[in-house]
N, C-alpha and C positions, 0 to 999 in steps of 0.2 A: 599836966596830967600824964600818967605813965603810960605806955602804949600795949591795950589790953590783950595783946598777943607774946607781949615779951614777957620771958621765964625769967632774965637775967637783969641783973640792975644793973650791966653797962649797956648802950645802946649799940642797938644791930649795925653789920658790918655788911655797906651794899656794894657790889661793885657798880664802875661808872660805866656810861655808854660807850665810852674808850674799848672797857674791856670786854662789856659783854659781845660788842661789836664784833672785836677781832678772836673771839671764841666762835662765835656764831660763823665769820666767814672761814677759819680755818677746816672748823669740821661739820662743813654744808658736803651736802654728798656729788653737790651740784660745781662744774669746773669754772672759775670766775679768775677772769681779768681785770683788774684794773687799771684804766685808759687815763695819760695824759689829756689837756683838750686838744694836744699837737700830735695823740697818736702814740704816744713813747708809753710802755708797761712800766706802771708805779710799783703793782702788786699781783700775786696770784696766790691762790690758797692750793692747800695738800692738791683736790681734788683734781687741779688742773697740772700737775708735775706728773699725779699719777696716768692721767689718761695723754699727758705728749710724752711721758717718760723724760723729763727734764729737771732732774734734781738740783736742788738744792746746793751751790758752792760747785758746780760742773762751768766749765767755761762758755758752754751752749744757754745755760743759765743765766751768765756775765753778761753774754752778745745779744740775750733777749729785753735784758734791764738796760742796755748801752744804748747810746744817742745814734747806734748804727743801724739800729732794727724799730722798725716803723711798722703797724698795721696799714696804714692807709698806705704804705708804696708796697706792702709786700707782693710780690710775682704773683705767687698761687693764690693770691685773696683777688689779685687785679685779672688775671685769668680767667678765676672761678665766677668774675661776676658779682664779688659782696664787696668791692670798696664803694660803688656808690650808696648800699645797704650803712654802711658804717659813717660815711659820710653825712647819710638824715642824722642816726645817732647824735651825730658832733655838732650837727646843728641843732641839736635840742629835739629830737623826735624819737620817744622809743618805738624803735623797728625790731619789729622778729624777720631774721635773717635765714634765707633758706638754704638747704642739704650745701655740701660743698664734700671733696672730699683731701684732705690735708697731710702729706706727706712732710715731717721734720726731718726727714734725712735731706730735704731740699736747704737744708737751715746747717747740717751738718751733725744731725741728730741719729740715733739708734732705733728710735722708736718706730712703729709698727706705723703703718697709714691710715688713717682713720675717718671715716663718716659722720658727723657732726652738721645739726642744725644749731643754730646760735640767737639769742635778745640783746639784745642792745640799750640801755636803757643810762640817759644822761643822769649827772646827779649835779642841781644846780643852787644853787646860795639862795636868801630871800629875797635877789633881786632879779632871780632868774637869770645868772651866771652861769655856765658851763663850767662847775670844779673838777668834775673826774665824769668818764664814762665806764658803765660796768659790761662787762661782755661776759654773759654765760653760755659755755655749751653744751649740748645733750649729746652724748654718743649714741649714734644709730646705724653703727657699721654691721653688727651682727643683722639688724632688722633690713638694711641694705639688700646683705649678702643672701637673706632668704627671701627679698622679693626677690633680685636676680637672678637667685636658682630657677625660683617661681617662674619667675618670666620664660627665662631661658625653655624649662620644662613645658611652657604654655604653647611656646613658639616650635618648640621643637616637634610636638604631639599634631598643633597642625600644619605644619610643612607635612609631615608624614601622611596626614589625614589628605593634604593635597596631593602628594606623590603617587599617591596608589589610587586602585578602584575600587577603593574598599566605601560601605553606605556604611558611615558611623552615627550611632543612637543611644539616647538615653528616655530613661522610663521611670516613673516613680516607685516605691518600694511595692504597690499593692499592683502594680503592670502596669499603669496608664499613661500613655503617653503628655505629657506636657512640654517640654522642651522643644523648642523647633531644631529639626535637621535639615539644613541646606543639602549637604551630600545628599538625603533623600528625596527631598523635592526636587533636583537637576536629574536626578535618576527615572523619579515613577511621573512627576508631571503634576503631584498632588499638592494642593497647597495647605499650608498649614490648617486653615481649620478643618480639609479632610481629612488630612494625616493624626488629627489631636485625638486625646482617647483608644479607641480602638478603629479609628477609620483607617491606618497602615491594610488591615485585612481585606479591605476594598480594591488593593492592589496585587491579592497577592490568587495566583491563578485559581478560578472556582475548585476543580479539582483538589484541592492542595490546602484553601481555606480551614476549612472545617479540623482537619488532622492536625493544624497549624496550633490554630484558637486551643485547641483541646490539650497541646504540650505545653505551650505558654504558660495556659492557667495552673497545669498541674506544676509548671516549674517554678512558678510566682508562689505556687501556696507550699511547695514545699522547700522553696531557697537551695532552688539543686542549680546546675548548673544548664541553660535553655541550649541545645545543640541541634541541628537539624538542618534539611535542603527543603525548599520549594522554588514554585517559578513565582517570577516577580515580576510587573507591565511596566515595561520599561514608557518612557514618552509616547514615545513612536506605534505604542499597543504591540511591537513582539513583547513574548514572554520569557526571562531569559531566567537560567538555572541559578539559583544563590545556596552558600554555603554559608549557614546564619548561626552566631555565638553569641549568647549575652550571660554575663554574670552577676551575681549581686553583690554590691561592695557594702559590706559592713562598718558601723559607724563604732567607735572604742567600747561603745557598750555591747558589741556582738548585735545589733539590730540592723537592719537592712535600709542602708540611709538613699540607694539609687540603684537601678540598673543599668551595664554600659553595654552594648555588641556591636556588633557589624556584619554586614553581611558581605562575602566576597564573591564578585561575580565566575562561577566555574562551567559556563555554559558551553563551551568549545570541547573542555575536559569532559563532561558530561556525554555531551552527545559523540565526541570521539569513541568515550567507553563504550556506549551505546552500539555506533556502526562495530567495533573491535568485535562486542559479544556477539553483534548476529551475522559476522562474518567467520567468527569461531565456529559457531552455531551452523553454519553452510557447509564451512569445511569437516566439521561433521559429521554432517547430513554426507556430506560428498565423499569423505573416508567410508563409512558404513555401506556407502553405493558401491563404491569401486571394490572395498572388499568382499561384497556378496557378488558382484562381477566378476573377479578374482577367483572368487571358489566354485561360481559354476564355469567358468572356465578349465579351472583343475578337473573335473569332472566330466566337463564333456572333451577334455583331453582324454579321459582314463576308459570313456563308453569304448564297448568296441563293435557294435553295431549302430544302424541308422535306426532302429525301432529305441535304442535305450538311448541315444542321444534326443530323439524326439521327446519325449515320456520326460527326460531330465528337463530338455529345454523349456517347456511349455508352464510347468512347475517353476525354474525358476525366474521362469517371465514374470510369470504371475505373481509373484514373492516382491522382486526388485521394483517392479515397476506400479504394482501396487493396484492389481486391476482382477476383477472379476472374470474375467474371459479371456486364456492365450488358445491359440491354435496353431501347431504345425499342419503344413500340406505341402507336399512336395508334387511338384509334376509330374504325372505319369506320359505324357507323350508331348508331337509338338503341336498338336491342337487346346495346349496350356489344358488339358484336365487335370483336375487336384484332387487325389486321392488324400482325405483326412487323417494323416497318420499318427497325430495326440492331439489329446485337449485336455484342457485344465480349466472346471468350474467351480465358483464357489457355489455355497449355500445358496443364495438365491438365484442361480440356476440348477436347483437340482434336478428338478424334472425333463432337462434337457441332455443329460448326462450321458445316454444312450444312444446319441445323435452319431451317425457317422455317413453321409451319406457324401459323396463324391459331388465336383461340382461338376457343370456341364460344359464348360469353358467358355462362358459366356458374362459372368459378371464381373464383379469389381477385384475378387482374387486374380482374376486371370487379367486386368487389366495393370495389376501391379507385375506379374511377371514376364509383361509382353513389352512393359517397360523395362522393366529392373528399375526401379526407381521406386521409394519409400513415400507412403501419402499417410498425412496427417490429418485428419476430419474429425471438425464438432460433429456434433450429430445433428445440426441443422445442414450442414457441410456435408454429412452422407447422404441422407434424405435425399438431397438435392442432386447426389451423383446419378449421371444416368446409367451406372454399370455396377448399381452398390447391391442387388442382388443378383445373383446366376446360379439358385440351384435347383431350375425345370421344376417338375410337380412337386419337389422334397421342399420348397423355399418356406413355405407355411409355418414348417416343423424348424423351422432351423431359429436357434436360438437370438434372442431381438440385442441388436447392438446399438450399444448407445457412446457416439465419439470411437473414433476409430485410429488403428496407428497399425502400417502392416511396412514390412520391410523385405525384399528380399534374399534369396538365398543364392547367392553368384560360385560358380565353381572359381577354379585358376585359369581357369581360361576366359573369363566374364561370361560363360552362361548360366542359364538360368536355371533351376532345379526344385525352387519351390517357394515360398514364402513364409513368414511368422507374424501371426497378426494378435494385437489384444484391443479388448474393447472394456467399454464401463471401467474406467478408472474412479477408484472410490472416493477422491476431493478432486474436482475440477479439471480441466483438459489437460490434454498431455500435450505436452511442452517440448522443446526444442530440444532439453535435457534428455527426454525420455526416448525422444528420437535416435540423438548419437547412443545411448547406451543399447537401444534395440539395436540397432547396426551395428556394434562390436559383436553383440553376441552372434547375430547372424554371422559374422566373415568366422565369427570363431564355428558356431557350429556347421558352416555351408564344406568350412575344411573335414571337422568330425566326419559331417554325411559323407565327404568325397573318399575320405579316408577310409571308411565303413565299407564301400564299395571297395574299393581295392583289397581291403582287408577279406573282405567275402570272395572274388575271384583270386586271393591266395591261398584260400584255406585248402580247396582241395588239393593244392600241391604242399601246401605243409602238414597235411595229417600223417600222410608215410615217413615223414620226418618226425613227428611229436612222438606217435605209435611208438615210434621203433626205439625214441629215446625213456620214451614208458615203459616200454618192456627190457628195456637195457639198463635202468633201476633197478625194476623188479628182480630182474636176472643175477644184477650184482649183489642183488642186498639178500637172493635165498641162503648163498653160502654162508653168512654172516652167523647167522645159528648156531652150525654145528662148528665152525670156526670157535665161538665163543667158549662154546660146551670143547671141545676139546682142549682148548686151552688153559680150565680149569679142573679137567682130569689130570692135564699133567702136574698141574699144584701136589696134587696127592698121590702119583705113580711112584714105580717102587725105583724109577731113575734117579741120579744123583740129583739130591735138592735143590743145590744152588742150578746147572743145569735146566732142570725145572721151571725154575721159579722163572729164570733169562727165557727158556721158549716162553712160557706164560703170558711175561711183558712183550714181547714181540708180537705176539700173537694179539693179544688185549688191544697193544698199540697199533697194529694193523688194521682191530676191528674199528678201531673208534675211529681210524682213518676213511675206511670206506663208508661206515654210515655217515660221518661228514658229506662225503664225497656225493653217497647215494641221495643225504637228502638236498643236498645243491642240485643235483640230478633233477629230481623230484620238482623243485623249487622252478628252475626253470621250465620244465616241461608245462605244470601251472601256470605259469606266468604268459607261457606263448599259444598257449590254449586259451587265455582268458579265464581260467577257472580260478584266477586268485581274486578276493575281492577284500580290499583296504578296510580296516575298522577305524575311521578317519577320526581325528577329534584334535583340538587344538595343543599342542605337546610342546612344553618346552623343552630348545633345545639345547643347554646346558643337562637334563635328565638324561637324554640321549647321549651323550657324548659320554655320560659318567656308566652310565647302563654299557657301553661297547668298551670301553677300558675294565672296568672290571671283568669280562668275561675274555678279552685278548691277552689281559696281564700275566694268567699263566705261563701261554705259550711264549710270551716275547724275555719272562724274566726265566723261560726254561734255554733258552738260547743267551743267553746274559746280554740281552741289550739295553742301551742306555734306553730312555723313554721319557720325555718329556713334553707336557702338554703348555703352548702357548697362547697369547692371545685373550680373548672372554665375547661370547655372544650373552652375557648376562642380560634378562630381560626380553631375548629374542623368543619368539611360539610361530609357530610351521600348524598347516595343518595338513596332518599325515597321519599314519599306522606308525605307532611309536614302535612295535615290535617290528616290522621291517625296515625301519630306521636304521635302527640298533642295529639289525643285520646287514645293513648296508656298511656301515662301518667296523662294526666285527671282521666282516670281510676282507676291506683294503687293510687294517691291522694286521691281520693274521697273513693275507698275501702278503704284507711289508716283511714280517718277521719269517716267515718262508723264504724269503727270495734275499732276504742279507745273512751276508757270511757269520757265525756268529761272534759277538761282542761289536756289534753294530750299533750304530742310532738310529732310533726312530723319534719323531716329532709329529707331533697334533697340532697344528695353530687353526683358529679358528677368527674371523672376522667378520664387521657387519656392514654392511651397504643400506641406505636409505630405503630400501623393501626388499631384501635377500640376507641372506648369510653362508657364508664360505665355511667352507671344513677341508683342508687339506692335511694327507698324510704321504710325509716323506722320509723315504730312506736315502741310505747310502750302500744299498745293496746292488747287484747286481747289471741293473740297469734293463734298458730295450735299447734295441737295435732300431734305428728309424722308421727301416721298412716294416718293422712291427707295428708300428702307433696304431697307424691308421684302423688295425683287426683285434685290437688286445680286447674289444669289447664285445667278439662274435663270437658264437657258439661254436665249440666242439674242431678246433682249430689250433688247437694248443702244440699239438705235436711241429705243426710246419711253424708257427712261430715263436716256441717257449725257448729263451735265453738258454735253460738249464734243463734237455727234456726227464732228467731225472729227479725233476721238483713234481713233474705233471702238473696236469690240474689245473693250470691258469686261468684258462678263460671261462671257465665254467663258474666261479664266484662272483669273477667281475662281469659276464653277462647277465647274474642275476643283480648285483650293483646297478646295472646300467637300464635293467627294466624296473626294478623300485624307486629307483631316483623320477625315470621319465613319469609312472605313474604318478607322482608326487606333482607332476610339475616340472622338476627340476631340473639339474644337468650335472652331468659327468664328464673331465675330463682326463687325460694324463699325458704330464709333457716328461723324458728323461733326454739327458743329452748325451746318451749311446750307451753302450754295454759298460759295465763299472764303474759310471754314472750315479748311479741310484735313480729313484724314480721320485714323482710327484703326484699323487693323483687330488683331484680337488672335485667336489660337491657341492654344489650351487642351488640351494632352496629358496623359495616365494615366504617371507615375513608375513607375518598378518597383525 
């Protein structure tokens, strides 16, 4: 019968198991050896040339079919550990062979080194003869090389994770913990089923919890990045400072497959910052002290009686130190009585405000001045003193103190003169702080008072001096008038014009000379009287310097001198009377460009000191004589000591220089190293 699939009337054309065979192994995708029973290679297909790189008609090709190259002696198979694996093979057991890793350049080959696991599998006749064995390998060098990487990455992550002190964590996408952390548990003490879920929060400081929970969640619901410090209970229950990051890692579809963070412990860093700020914070406090000490200081430098240094003192007791109650009393005789010469109350003394009544020299004022010695008392501590009041029937009336701190007032000689006391400090008692700054101020103002005296048995020997330089103003500056006035009639007389016009300027220039002159006159007469008084305020001094050059620029570019200003107090503030500033320096300008020859230099440099600022101007003019120095700063003495007595006028700028400077605070010097020298003078101010 015909065969009901065939189209053709000659019969189909099959191939044999010869051929399908060797179709089949040539293009298997899979690399196949075929084994002698003695080990010797019969045969290999494409797949296995492709992956050793061992072609076909190559001599490495020759030495692998040759009687010289064996599986079961090869090095690298007996090394690797698979000749005993190839060995079951040949004994009739198919064995899957494991990884090995196979280098043909050991053979004398080009090819790349390769990863391969390998089967083994005999092929044996129907009497169970061993006729060939077949050897296939799989290449798994790539899958190798990315565990390895893997590895390598795994090992490396926690070496690192050991190396540091870092608590490394992971959390599942919706926050919850599930993973256990060892870092964590050697840290806080918690064990895993504490730490699972959200029991981490049970370690993390009460304070600190709640603020904790509340970012978590909002960083878990919004896939932001978790950033943040808290304290965290270490084993041992300190709670120590962590700086804590966790991220969320996305899975290829943009979904949130884990969270990783760590916390890093910065508690040292922490509390460093901590002490740093409230030491900032002190020094602060302690600039702002010393600067309100500073400025009443300046102040009760500038008082020129004992009633106006009292009045200042008491005011700025009560400011610095921070207390409802200062009092000045200085002693009136040596049975220690204490005449109350200021006080300073707040508001909630006001109804005591009227109080003045002398002590009797019997209480606790008089037992500080009989010491000289400073007492500090809570107010259980006053109570308790048996001399804490002394003033006979007035004591009822006298204002109630509560904690006390009095200091006294020592002349140069270490006696005694009076005391400064304050009471009711508005936070807490007064401190050891408060004591050394009451005692500066006291030595400061015990000098003021002693000064004040002196300055009062000088006055009546310098009124016939100020007078007489009052009406020696007055006297120069009546002529100055009709001086004026006729020097602009001659503008218009019927004399030759140009003539004219030369007395005019002569005359003009004469006047502006003597009103100069008169109101330096003036100036000082003010100043040694006390009737000048400072419009104080904090003034930079860059302003000032540019304020006094522009008003000397005239006169020094009318004389053609070089002039150049060096240095920079940028930044620098004085607290002063800007306008006598400026005229303090106007002054030594205008004296520099007076006293040098013309086509001279003059120079401004200016520097800063860690709480002052310098200002010196120097010429190359004329000079002083040695014996001069020591007087260039005294009144009305210019004639016995001026270099040039036809410049006049010397000391009558610089002694008002040398009283605006002091009243400032400051200092004035001037050093020249003789006649045609030039000079130097420099000005020495308090920074604030």
């Amino acid at each position: 019968m015909p065969d009901p699939v065939s189209t053709s009337s000659h019969p189909a054309q099959r191939a044999t198991p010869e051929v399908r065979f060797g179709a089949l192994f040539e293009q298997a995708p899979v690399s196949i050896q075929i084994l002698a029973p003695d080990g010797r290679t019969l045969r290999v297909n494409q797949a296995w040339e492709n992956l050793w790189h061992i072609r076909a008609g190559s001599g490495l090709m020759a030495h692998v079919f040759s009687d010289a190259y064996n599986v079961l002696t090869d090095p690298q198979l007996l090394a690797g550990g698979i000749t005993p694996y190839l060995e079951r093979a040949f004994a009739g057991e198919s064995v899957t062979i494991p990884a090995v890793r196979y280098d043909v350049a050991a053979l004398g080959g080009e090819g790349p080194a390769r990863w391969v696991t390998a089967r083994a599998h005999p092929i044996k006749d129907g009497d169970g003869n061993i006729l060939e064995v077949m050897l296939m390998h799989e290449d798994i060098t790539e899958r190798v090389a990315a565990e390895t990487a893997l590895r390598v990455r795994e090992e490396r992550f926690r070496s690192l994770v050991m190396a540091t002190s870092q608590i490394v964590w992971t959390n599942t996408p919706d926050g919850r913990v599930l993973e256990d952390s060892p870092s964590w548990r050697a840290f806080t003490g918690q064990s895993y089923e504490e730490w699972r879920e959200f029991g981490w929060l049970d370690a993390v400081h009460p304070d600190d919890r709640e603020p904790t929970a509340v970012l978590w969640k909002a960083c878990v619901a919004t896939r932001t990045v978790f950033e943040t410090r808290y304290r965290l209970r270490r084993v041992d229950g300190v709670y120590r400072w962590m700086a804590v990051k966790g991220l969320p890692i996305a899975d290829a579809h943009g979904a949130i497959r884990e969270w990783i963070g760590a916390n890093t412990d910065i508690h040292e860093t922490v509390v460093a910052q901590s002490e740093l700020a409230q030491r900032l914070d002190r020094e602060r406090r302690n600039s702002a002290l010393l600067a309100r000490v500073a400025q009443a200081s300046r102040i009760l430098h500038t008082a020129l009686s004992g009633e106006q240094i009292a009045k200042v003192l008491v005011v700025e007791v009560r400011e610095i130190l921070e207390v409802h109650q200062a009092v000045v009393s200085l002693t009136k005789d040596e049975g220690w009585l204490q005449a109350i010469n200021a006080v300073s109350l707040s508001d909630k003394y006001e109804h005591y405000r009227g109080f003045n009544v002398d002590t009797d020299g019997s209480g606790i004022y008089a037992e500080v001045c009989r010491t000289n010695q400073a007492m500090r008392l809570t107010q259980e501590e006053l109570i308790a003193h048996p001399a804490w009041k002394g003033f006979g029937s007035a004591a009822h009336r006298h204002p109630p103190m509560r904690g006390w701190l009095a200091v006294p007032l020592i002349d140069r000689n270490g006696n005694n003169i009076g005391l400064i006391q304050a009471s009711d400090k508005l936070a807490g008692e007064f401190t050891a702080e408060d004591e050394a700054i009451l005692v500066q101020l006291a030595s400061i103002a015990a000098n003021g008072f002693e000064n004040a005296r002196l300055y009062t048995s000088l006055q009546e020997q310098d009124r016939r001096k100020d007078e007489f330089l009052a009406m020696l103003a007055h006297e120069l500056r009546n002529p100055l008038a009709p001086i004026s006035s006729a020097a602009d009639m001659l503008k218009v007389g019927g004399a030759d014009v140009e003539r004219v016009r030369r007395a005019s300027d002569v005359i003009g220039r004469q006047v502006r000379h003597m009103t100069s002159l008169v109101d330096d006159l003036l100036d000082v007469a003010r100043v040694t009287r006390g009737l000048i008084q400072l419009e104080t305020a904090v003034v930079d001094v860059m302003d000032i310097v540019a304020g006094a050059v522009e008003q000397s620029r005239p006169m020094i570019e009318a004389r053609d001198h070089a002039f150049a200003v060096h240095g920079t107090a940028a930044g620098a503030r004085v607290v002063g009377d800007s306008h006598r500033l400026v005229q303090v320096l106007v002054n030594l300008l205008n004296n520099a460009a007076k006293y040098t020859p013309r086509g001279g230099a003059i120079a401004l440099t200016l520097s800063r000191g860690s709480s002052t600022v310098t200002i010196d101007v120097r010429d190359n003019g004329i000079g002083l004589d040695a014996g001069l120095l020591p007087h260039v700063f005294d009144l009305f003495t210019q004639a016995e000591r001026s270099p040039d007595r036809a410049q006049g006028g010397l000391g009558i700028g610089l002694a008002l220089v040398k009283h605006i400077v002091t009243m400032h605070g400051g200092e004035v010097a001037v050093r020249s190293d003789g006649p045609g020298a030039g000079s130097v003078f420099t000005v020495t101010l308090n920074t604030v």
